[in-house]
N, C-alpha and C positions, 0 to 999 in steps of 0.2 A: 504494500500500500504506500508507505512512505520509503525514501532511501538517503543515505547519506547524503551530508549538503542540505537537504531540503530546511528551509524554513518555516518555522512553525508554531502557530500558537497553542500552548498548551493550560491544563486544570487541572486543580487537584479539588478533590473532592474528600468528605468527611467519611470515616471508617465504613457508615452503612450506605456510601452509593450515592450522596448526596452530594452535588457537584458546588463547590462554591469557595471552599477551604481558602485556595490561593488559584493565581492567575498571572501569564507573562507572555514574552515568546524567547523561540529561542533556535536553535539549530543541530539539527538531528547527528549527531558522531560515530553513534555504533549502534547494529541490530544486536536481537538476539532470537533465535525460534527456536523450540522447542516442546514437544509432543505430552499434551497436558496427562493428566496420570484419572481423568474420568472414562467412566466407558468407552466413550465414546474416542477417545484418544485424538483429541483435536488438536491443532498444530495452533502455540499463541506465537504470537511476535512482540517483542517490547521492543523499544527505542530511547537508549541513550541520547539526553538533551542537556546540552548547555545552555544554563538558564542564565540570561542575560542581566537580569538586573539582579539576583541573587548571586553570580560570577558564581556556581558551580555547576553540579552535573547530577541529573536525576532520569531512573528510569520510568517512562512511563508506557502503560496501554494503546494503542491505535486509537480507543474510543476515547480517550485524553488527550486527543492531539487533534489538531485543523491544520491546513497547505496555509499558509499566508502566498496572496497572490500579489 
């Protein structure tokens, strides 16, 4: 979905799912996938983002991230 380079604004969201926590953008450095341990054995992808106004590095979900265009 996303790939290295891309710029992106990202959310975090409160333990139960609740989107709102904090908020930024920033620039996607590294993937990661790997095959979830439910039955169903689906394949997640996270993204490493350097968060800009925070100057470090957080992984987040696909569903925690937007393309800045």
């Amino acid at each position: 979905m996303f790939k290295i380079g891309d710029y992106v604004s990202w959310h975090e969201g409160f333990a139960d799912g609740i989107p709102g926590r904090d908020s930024g953008n920033g620039i996607i450095i590294d993937t990661q996938s790997f095959l979830g341990n439910s039955q169903h054995h689906q394949k997640t992808t996270t993204y490493k983002v350097f968060r800009g106004r925070h100057k470090d590095f957080m992984w987040f979900e696909g569903r925690d991230l937007k393309l800045k265009g």
